[in-house]
C-alpha positions in Angstrom: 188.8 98.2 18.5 190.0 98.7 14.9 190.7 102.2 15.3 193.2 101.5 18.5 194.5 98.6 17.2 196.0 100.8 14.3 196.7 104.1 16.2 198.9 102.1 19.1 200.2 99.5 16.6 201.3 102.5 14.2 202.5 104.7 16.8 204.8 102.0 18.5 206.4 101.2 15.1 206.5 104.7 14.0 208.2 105.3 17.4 210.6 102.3 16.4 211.1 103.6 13.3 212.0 107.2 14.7 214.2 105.7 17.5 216.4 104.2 15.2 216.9 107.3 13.4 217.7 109.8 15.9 220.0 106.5 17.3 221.9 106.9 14.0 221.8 110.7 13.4 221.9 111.4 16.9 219.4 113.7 17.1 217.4 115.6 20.2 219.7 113.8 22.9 219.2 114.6 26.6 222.2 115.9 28.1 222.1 114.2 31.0 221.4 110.9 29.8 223.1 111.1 26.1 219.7 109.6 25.0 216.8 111.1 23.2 213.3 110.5 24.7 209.8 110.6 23.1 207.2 111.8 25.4 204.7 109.5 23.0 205.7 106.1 22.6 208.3 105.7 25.5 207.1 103.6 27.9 210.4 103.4 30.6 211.8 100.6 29.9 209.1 98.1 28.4 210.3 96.2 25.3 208.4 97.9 22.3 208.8 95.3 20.3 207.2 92.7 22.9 204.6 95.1 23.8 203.3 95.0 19.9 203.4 91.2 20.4 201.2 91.0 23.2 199.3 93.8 21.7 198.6 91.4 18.6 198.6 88.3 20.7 195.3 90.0 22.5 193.8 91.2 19.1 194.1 87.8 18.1 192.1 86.4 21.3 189.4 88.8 20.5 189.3 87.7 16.8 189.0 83.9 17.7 185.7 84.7 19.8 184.2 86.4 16.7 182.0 85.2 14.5 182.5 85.4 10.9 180.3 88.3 10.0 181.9 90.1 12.9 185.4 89.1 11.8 184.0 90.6 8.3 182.9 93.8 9.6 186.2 94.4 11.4 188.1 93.9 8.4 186.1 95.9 6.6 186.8 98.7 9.2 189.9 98.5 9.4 190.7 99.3 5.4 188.6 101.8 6.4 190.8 103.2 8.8 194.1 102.7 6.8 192.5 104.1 4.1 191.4 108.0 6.4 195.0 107.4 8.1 196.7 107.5 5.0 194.3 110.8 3.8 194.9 112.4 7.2 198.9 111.8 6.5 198.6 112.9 3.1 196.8 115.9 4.0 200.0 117.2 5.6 201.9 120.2 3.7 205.5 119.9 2.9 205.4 115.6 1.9 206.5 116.9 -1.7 209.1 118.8 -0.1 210.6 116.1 1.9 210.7 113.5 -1.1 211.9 116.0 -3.2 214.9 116.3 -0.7 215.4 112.6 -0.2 215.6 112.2 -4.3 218.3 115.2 -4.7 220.7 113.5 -1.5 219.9 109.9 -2.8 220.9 111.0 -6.3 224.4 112.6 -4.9 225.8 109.5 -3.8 226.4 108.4 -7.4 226.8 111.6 -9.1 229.8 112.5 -6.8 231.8 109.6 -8.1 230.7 109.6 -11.8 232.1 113.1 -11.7 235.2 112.2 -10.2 236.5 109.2 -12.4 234.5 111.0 -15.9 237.5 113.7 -16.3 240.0 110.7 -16.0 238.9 108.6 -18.4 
């Protein structure tokens, strides 16, 4: 239970997350429908955002029939889990790469103006 509580709860948001993105950048958009569709968390037309509510709403069912050592061990799993999804993540060449990216655009936006009003001063 802990384990698909945190691979469907992660993969909706990351799918929310990525959404938004290609929704701003425009990115991978089908032709035909001038919107970009993932094969993984799309599920035609359901609300993501309620389907993560009920999904939590359910969890939460489940949690108040437990008893306390049970609640316990499930919490106990579940830092568990976050702590091998975050090594599985990590694992993953090129991270330093991306950052690295991020950090040289982000630091653009106000070096492009200091250089521009430095040589009038």
């Amino acid at each position: 239970m802990v384990y698909v509580y945190h691979l469907y709860l992660g993969l909706l948001s990351g799918g929310q997350i990525l959404a938004k993105k290609r929704k701003v950048f425009g990115q991978d958009k089908n032709p035909e429908t001038n919107m970009y569709i993932d094969r993984v968390t799309d599920f035609a037309g359901v609300d993501i955002g309620q389907l993560k509510r009920d999904f939590r709403q359910a969890m939460n069912v489940i949690a108040d029939k437990m008893t306390e050592l049970e609640r316990k061990a499930f919490i106990d799993e579940s830092s568990q889990v976050f702590v091998m999804n975050n090594l599985i993540v990590n694992s993953i060449g090129g991270q330093s790469k991306v950052l690295y990216d991020l950090l040289c655009k982000a630091s653009v936006v106000p070096l492009v103006p200091a250089a521009v009003v430095l040589p009038y001063q």
